[in-house]
N, C-alpha and C positions, 0 to 999 in steps of 0.2 A: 500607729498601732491601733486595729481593731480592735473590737470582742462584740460577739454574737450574742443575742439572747434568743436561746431554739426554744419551741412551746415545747408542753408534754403533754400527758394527756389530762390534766388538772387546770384548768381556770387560772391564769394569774403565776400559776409554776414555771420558773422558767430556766433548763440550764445555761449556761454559761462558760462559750467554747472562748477562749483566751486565746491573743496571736502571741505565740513565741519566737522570740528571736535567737538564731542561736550561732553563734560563731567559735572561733577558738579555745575561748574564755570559757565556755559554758552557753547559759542561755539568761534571757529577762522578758520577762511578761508584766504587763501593767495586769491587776486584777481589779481595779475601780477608777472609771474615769466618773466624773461626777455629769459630763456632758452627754456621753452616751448612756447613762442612765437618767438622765433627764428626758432627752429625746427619744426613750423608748417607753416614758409614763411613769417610769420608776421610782422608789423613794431614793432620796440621797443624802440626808440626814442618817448618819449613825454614832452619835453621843457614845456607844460602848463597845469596845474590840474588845474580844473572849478569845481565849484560849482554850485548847481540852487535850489531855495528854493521856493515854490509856496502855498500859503495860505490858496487857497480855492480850490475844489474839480470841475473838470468841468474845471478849466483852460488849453489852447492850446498855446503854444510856438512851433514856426516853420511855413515854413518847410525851411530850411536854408544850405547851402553850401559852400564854398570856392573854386573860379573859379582856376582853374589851371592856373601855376605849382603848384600854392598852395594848393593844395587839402589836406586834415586832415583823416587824420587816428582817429576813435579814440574809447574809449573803455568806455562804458556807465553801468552804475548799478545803481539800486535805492537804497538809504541808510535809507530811512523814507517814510512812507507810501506807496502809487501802482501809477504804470504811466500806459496807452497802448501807447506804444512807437511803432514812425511810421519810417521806410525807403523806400527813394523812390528813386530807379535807375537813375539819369541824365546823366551819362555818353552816349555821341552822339553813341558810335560804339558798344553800349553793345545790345545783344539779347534781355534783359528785359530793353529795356531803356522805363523809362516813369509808370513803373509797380513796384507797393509799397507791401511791406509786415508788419505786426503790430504784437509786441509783449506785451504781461502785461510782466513787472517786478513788484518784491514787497520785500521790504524790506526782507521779511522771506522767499523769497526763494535764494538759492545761486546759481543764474547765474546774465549773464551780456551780452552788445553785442559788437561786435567785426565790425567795422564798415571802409570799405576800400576809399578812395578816392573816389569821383563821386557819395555821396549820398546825397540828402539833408534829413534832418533827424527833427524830429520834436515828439509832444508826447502832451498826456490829462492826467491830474491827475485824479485819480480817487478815491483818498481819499484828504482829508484837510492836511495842514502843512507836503506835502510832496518833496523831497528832491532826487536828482540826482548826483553823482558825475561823470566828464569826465576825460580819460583823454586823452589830444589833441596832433597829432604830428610836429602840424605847429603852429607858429606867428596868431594871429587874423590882418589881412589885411582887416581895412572897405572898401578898393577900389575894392574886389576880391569877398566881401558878393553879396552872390546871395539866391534867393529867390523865394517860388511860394505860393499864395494863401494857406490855412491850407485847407479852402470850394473848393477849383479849383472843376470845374467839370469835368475837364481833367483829374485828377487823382480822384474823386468820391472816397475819402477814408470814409471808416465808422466808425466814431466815436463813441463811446459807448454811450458815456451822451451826455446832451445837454450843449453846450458850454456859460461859465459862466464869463470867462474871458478871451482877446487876445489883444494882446501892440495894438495899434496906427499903428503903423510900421510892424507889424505881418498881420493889416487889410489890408493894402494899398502893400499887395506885389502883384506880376502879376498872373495872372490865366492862363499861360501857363508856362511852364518850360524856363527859360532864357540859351538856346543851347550858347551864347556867352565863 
């Protein structure tokens, strides 16, 4: 079994085309091998698998990152229903710093994304009762959570739908990139 790592248009961003097998039974996809993420630079260290479960369709979580040295690797797929899933460059020294890219995952197709330090990353479900699995290379540090508005008009990302649900905490982040 393969899996690909395609670039985008982000430094370091990488999706993640999955080979699926599929025969009578259904189908099976490896989604981490630890050797071809070795062999492609990758991290392979991931101390924490996350789950994210969202109900209604239209809902936004993010955009969210982990201030260094903490920074998180981490490796994202949709396992139930469609997201458009957002990254946006914060890294201070990067060429695309500040400049987002948005991908659909969906359940039924086999990729995934591959997500380096220095992103805050965020996403809109775009079906009901759907579901995310990560996974993370670093500790969750609340003192290290950093954040920018999902609406920033600094980053003018385009959302699909119209936004149906977003925490309390997701509302009240800053509308500029926190460089700290």
């Amino acid at each position: 079994m393969t899996m690909r790592f395609v670039p985008t248009s982000l430094e370091g961003l990488f999706e993640i085309a999955f080979e699926r097998i599929t025969d009578n039974r259904g189908w099976f996809v490896r989604v981490y091998d630890e050797l071809a993420f070795s062999q492609a630079g990758l991290c392979t260290a991931y101390p924490e698998h996350s789950e994210s479960r969202n109900a209604v369709r239209g809902t936004i979580r993010g955009m969210h990152w982990q201030n260094e040295p903490f920074g998180e690797c981490k490796v994202i797929r949709c396992t139930r229903g469609a997201v458009y899933d957002v990254l946006v460059d914060v890294r201070p020294d990067s060429p695309s710093f500040g400049r987002w890219a948005g991908f659909e995952l969906r359940e039924d197709a086999p990729r995934g994304l591959y997500v380096p330090p220095g992103f805050a990353h965020g996403y809109q479900t775009l079906e009901d009762q759907t579901e995310l699995h990560y996974l993370i290379s670093e500790r969750y540090r609340p003192t290290e959570a950093r954040g920018i508005a999902y609406d920033s008009p600094e980053l003018a990302i385009g959302w699909p739908l119209a936004v149906t649900v977003v925490s309390e905490r997701d509302r009240a982040l800053p509308s500029s990139i926190d460089r700290r």
